[in-house]
C-alpha positions in Angstrom: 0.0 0.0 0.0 3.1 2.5 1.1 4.7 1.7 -2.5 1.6 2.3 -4.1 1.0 5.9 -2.5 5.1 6.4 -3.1 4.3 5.8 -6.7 1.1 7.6 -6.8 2.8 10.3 -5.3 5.7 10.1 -7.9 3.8 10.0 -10.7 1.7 13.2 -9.6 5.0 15.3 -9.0 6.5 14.6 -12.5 2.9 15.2 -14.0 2.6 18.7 -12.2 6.7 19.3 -12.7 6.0 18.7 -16.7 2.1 20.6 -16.4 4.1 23.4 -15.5 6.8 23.6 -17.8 4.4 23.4 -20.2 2.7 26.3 -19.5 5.9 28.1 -20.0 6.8 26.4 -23.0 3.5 27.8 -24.5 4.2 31.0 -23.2 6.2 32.7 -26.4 9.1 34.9 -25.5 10.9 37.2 -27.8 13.1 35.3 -30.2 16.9 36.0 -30.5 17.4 38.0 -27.5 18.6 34.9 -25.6 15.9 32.9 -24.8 16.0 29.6 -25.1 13.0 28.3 -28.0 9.9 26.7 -26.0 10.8 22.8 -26.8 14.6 23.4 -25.5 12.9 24.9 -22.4 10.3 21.3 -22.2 13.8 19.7 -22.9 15.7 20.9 -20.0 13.3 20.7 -17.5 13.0 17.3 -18.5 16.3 16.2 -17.7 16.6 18.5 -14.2 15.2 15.8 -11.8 17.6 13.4 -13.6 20.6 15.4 -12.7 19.5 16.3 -8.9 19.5 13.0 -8.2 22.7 12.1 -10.0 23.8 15.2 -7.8 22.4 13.9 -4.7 23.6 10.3 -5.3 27.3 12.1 -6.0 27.1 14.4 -2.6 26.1 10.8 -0.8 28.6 9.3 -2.2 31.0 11.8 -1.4 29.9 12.2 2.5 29.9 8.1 2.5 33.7 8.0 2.0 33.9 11.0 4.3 32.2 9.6 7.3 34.2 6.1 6.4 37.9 8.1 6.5 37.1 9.8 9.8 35.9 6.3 11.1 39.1 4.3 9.8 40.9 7.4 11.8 39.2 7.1 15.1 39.5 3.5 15.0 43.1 3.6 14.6 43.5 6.5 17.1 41.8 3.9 19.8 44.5 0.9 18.4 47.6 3.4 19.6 46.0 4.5 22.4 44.8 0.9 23.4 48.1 -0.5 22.6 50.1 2.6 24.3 48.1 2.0 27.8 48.6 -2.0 27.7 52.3 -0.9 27.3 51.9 1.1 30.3 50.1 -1.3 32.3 53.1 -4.3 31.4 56.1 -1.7 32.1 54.1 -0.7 35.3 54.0 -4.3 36.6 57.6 -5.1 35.6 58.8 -2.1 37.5 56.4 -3.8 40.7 57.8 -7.0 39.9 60.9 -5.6 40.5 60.9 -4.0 43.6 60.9 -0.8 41.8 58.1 0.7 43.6 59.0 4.3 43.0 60.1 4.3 39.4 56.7 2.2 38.6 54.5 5.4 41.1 56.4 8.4 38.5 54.9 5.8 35.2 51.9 5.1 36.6 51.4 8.9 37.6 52.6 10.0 34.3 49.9 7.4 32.8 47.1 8.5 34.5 47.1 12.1 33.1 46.9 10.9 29.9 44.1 12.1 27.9 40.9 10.2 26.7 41.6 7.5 29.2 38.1 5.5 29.9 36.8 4.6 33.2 38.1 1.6 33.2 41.5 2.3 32.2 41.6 5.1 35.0 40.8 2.7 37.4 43.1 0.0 36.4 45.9 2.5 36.6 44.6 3.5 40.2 44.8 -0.3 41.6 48.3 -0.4 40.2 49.4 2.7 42.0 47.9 2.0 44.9 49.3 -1.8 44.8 52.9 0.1 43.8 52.2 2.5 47.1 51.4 -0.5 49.3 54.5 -2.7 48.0 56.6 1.2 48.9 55.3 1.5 52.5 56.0 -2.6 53.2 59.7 -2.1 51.9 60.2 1.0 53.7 59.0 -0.9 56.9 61.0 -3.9 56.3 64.2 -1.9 55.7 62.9 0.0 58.8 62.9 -3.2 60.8 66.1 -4.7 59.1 68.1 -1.7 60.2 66.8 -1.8 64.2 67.6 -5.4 64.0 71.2 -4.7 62.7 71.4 -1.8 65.5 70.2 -4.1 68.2 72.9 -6.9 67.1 75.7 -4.5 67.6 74.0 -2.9 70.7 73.4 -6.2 72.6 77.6 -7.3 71.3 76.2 -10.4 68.8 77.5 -10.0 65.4 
């Protein structure tokens, strides 16, 4: 029914578009001065809705491989930045690994005021700081109680 009224609809617009360039066809205007002669006028209004649409299907065209470049960008912008923040994250735990508490803190730090981080990522790099921070204060302690022991061994004369 919707494809009959479409066509319906169709066919009354090109009947009315043609009705009316009709009327000015049969409308004389002076000769030579310009003016196109009344069937060249029937002629080109003929062909007009032909060329919108091959127009339109041109500027759709166009805007298709527009939209499809700036979405081959984005998605390669959220590769790098994907692949720079799981770099982050593995040099982050390495440092841990290694007992290198404060050099993983300043990377970690640095990472989180990256830009266009998601939740997510934000939050990851906040367990790992806080994990780094943790694994900082337990070394600092055990040092702390390493060297009182030491002190008391030379205090008490055992060596």
């Amino acid at each position: 029914m919707a494809r009959i009224l479409g066509l319906g609809l169709a066919v009354a617009v090109v009947l009315a578009f043609g009705c009316s360039k009709k009327k000015d066809a049969a409308a004389p205007g002076p000769q030579g001065q310009g003016q196109p002669m009344p069937n060249e006028k029937l002629e080109t209004s003929a062909g007009a809705p032909a060329k919108a649409a091959d127009t339109v299907k041109a500027d759709v065209k166009a805007a298709t491989q527009e939209v499809a470049k700036v979405a081959d960008t984005a998605k390669a912008e959220v590769k790098t930045t994907q692949g720079s923040f799981d770099s982050l994250v593995t040099e982050a735990k390495a440092l841990i690994d290694g007992k290198k508490y404060q050099d993983a803190l300043t990377k970690l730090q640095a990472g989180l005021a990256t830009p266009n981080l998601t939740g997510e990522q934000k939050s990851t790099l906040q367990k790992l700081i806080e994990q780094a921070k943790a694994a900082l204060a337990g070394n600092v302690k055990q040092d702390a109680q390493k060297a009182a022991g030491d002190l008391l061994k030379g205090v008490g004369g055992k060596k």
